[in-house]
N, C-alpha and C positions, 0 to 999 in steps of 0.2 A: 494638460498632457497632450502630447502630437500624438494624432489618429496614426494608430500603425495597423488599421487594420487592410488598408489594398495590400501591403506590404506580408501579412498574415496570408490573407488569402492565397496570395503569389505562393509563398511556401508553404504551407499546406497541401494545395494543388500539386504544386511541382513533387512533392514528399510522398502522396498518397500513387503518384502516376509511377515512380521509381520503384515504389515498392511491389507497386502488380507485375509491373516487368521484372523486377525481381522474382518475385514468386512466381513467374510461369517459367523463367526458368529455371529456377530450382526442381521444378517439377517436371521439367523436360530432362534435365541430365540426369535427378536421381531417384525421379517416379518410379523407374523398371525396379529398383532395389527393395523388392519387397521384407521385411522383416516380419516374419509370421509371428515370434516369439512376442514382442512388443505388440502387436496388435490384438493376441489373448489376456484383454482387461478390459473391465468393465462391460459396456453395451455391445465390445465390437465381437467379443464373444461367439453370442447370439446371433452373428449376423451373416449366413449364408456366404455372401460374397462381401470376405472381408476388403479387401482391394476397395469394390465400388463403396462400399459404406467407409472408410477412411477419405476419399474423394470427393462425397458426398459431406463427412464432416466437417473437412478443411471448409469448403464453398457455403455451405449453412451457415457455417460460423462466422465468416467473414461478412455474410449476407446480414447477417442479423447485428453483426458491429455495428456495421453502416446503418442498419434501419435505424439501431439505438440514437447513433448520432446527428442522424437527420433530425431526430426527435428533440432530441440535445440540442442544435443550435436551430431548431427553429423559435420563433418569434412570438408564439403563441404564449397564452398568462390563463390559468384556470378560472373559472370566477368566483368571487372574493363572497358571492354566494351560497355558493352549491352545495356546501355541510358546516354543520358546528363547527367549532376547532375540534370538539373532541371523538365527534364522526371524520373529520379529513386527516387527521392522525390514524387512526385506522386503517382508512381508505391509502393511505400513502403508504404504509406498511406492508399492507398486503399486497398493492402493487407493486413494489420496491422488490417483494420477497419473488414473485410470480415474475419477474424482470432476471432476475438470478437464477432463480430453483432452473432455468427452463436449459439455458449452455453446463448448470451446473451438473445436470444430467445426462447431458448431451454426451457430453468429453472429457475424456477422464481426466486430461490436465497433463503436468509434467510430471513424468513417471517417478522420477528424484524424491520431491517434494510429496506426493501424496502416500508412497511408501513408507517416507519415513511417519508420515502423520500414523498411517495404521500400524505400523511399529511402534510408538510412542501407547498409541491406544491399547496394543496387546501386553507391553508392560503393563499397565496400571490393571489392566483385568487378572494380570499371572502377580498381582501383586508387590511387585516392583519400582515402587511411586519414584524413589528416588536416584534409578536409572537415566531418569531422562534426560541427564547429564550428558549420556554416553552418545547420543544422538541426535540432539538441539542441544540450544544454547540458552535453552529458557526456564522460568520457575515451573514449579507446579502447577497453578491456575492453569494453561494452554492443556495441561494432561487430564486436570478433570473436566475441560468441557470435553477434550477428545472421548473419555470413559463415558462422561454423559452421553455420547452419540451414539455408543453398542445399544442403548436404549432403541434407538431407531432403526438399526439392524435388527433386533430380536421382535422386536412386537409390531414396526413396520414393514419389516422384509425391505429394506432399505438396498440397495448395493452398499459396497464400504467405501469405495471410491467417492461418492453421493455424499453420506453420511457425514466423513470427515471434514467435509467443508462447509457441513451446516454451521459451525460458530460463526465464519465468517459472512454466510449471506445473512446471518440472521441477525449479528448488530449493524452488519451495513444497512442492516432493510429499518433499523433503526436508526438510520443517522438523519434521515429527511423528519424524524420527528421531532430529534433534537434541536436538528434547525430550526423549523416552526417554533417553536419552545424558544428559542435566543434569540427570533428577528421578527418572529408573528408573519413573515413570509411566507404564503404557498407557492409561491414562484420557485423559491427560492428553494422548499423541501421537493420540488416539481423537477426541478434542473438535478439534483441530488440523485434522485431516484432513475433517472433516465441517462446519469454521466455513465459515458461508456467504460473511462479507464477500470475505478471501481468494477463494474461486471468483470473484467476480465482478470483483475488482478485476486478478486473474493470467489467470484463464481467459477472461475477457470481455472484458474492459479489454484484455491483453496487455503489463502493466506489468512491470516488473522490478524494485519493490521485494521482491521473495521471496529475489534476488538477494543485497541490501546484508542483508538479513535475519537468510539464510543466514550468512551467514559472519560477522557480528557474535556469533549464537550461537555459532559453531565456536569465535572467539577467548575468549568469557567459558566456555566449557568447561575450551579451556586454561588459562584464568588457573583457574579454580578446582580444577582438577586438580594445577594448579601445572607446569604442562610447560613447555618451552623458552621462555623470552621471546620468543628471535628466531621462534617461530613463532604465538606470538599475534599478534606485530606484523606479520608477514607475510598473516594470515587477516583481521586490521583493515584494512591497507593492502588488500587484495581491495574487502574495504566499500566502503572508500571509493572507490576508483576505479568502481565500479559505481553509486555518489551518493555526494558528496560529503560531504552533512550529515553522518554519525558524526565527522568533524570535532571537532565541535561537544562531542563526550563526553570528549575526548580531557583535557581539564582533569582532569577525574573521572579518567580510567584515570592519569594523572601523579601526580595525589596520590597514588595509593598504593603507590609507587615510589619508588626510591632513584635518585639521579640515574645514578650506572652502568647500574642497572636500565634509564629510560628511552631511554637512549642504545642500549642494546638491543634493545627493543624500534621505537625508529624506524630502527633501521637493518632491519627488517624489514620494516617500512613501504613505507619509501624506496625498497626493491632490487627489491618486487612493482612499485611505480610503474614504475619505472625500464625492469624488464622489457617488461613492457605498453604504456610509452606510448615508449621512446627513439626512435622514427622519427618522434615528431612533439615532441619538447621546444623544440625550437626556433620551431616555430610559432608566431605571434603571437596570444596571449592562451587558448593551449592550456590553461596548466598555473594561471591564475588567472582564468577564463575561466568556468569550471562551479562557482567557489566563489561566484561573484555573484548565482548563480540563486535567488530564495526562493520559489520556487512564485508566485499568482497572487492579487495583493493586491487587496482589495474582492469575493473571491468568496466567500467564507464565516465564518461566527465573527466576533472583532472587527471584523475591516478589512472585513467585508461589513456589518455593521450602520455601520459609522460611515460606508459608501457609499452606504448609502441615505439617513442622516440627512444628513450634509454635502454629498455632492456629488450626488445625485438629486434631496431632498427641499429645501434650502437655495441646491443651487446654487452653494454658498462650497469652488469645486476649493482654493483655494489653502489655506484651513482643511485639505481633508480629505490635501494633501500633507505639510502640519507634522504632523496627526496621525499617519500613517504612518513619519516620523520618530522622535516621540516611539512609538509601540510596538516600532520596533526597537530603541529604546536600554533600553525595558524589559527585551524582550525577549533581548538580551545580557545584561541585569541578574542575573533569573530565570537563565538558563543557569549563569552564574559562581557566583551563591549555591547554585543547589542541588549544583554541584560540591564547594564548601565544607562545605557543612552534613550532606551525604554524604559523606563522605570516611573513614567509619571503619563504614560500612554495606556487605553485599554488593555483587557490583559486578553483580548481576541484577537487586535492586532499588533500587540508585542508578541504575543505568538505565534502571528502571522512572518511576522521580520521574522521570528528563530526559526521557521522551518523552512524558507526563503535562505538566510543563512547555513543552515542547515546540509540543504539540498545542494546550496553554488558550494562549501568547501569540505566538502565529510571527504574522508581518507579510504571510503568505504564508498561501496553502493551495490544495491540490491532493487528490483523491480518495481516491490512494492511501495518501494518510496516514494514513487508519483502518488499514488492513493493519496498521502499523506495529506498531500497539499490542494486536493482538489474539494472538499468542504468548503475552505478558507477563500479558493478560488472565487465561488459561487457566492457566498456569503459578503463578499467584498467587490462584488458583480465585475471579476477578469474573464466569467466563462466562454466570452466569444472572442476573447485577445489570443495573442499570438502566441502565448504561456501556455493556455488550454491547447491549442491545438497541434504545438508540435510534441506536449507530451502525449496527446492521443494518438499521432501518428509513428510517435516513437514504441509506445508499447504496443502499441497494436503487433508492428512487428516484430518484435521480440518475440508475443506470443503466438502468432499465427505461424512462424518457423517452430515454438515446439507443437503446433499442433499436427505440423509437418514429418516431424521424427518417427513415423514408421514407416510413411512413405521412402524417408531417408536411409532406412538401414541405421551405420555407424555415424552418422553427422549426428553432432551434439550442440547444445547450444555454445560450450566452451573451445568450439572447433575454432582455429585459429583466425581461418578465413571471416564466419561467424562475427567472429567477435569481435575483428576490425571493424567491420560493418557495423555494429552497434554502437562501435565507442563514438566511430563520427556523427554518427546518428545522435548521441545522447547529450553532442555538442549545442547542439539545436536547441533543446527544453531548458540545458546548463544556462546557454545566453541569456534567453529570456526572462529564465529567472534569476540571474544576476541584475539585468537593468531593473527588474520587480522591485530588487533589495533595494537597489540603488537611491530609485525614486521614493521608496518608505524613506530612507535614511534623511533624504533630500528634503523632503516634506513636512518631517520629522512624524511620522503616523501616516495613514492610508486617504486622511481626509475623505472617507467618505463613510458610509452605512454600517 
């Protein structure tokens, strides 16, 4: 493979310099626009002089990206010494957790998203389990970790802001032990715990794909260990109730199964659902309801360029509807073929090609989708290529603009301006992860670790 990393660096550089000049001007023109309303939440509350402490968080936060990532692409290897496996599973957990908890207290996050999570959480307390309809797009699982975290409100004195994003630092702060567990790398759970996108999409954000993450790793552990069917399919059915897209792999994990086999494995599936959701199966459009959802078309990558070209810049909605048509029927295309053409490859990195796939043709997109792929990154050592780094520089900005919005007043991140800026932004991570696919498809597997 051709070194593209002076080429990386080039843009990285040039990406992280636009972006400050970016941000000091956005802070120049719409600094004075104080919004007092939006800055009574959470810590800023408490805080004398609201103004300087939103000022103070923006630059903390941004400060402490950067330390993350220095840390992230430096060069250092812990030593293969220094504790048992079952002392540096610990030790990495804690660290992991103590790397999250600290921005996830900091800042409240996107006012949108963490609302609705404590909305979600005040159904299930008012007894409402199967509301959560009305306000996500997800099963029930997501609603009782959310209830599980009133726990930490009530007897920790938690903020709720805080609280609701406990699920996801806490199987993020699990995911560098899964890796150790599937590569016997500390390196490799090292990088994990220190990748910046992660912090900001779990600890910031407050999302819970660390969640579906989690236990999709736990189930390809299984299968490569070769343990119990029914409890692979047990730990994918968790996935999936937690977001529905693994779904989507499920072609891939059938190939390479015997139909007995299959049959096993979804009744593992089936019985976690079953568990989880029986008090609302009956509900209308419960249980096909969250498979509908495809993230958020025209915001980024393909369907954000063909929104600008067609329906901003031409005007022709009804063009850029057939177009969103035609990339989902691609986009099942892509899915089904790379299930085939993998089908006799690892099942880490057939999964590696599906969310490579994934990423370059979904009709959707959503922030936390970079998460997705950054394990996989690490694990198949891309962490200091040109993949890792313009998705870090892309979400960075994403999130550092919402963590802008009081300063801003009325600027939203769906602002129109905004959102130009992100879509060409998101060209940048799309590319690279297209030649990623490309060179899997080429090579036929990742050839390597």
């Amino acid at each position: 493979m051709k070194d593209s990393r002076p080429v990386s660096h080039f843009i990285s550089a040039s990406l992280f310099l636009a972006f400050f000049i970016y941000s000091a001007y956005f802070l120049l023109i719409y600094g004075n626009r104080l919004n007092t309303d939006m800055m009574n939440n959470g810590l800023r509350s408490f805080w004398p002089g609201m103004e300087a402490w939103v000022w103070t968080s923006y630059f903390a936060a941004a400060a402490y990206i950067i330390f993350i990532s220095c840390l992230f692409f430096s060069k250092g290897h812990p030593a293969q010494h220094a504790a048992t496996p079952l002392k540096f599973c610990a030790y990495i957990f804690f660290a992991s957790f103590i790397i999250r908890a600290i921005p996830a207290g900091f800042i409240f996050g996107p006012d949108t998203d963490i609302v609705v999570f404590q909305k979600a959480r005040q159904m299930a307390l008012n007894g409402n389990w199967c509301g959560i309809r009305e306000i996500m797009p997800y099963y029930l699982f997501e609603q009782y970790m959310l209830y599980l975290t009133s726990l930490a409100d009530k007897f920790l004195n938690m903020p709720g802001y805080f609280s609701v994003k406990l699920p996801g630092i806490l199987f993020d702060s699990l995911i560098p032990v899964i890796i150790h567990k599937l590569t016997g790398s500390r390196d490799h759970s090292v990088k994990y715990a220190l990748n910046p996108v992660s912090v900001m999409v779990s600890a910031y954000h407050g999302m819970f794909d660390a969640v579906t993450i989690f236990f999709l790793l736990l189930c390809f552990y299984l299968i490569i260990k070769n343990k119990n069917l029914f409890l692979q399919g047990a730990a994918y059915g968790l996935a999936f109730q937690s977001k529905p897209w693994p779904a989507l792999f499920s072609p891939s994990v059938f190939l390479r199964m015997k139909p007995a086999q299959v049959l096993c494995f979804l009744s593992g599936a089936l019985l976690t659902f079953i568990v989880f959701s029986f008090i609302c199966l009956g509900s209308p459009g419960y249980v096909l309801g969250p498979l509908s959802y495809s993230g958020i078309s025209g915001f980024g990558q393909v369907t954000g360029v063909l929104y600008i070209l067609l329906d901003r810049m031409l005007h022709a909605h009804a063009a850029y509807n057939a177009s969103l048509l035609a990339v989902k029927i691609v986009f099942i295309a892509v899915i089904l073929w790379s299930a085939y053409i993998s089908r006799a490859w690892g099942v880490m990195e057939a999964f590696y090609l599906f969310l490579l796939g994934f990423y370059v043709f979904s009709p959707g997109f959503s922030q936390q989708y970079n998460l997705w792929l950054m394990p996989f990154i690490i694990i198949f050592n891309d962490e200091t290529g040109p993949l890792m780094k313009s998705l870090l520089v892309y979400v960075a900005a994403v999130y550092f603009t919402h963590i802008l919005y009081p300063l801003s007043g009325p600027v939203h991140i769906m602002n129109r301006d905004l959102r130009q800026i992100f879509i060409f932004l998101s060209i940048i991570p799309w590319w690279f992860a297209f030649n990623r696919w490309r060179e899997m498809i080429k090579n036929k597997g990742t050839n390597r670790p």
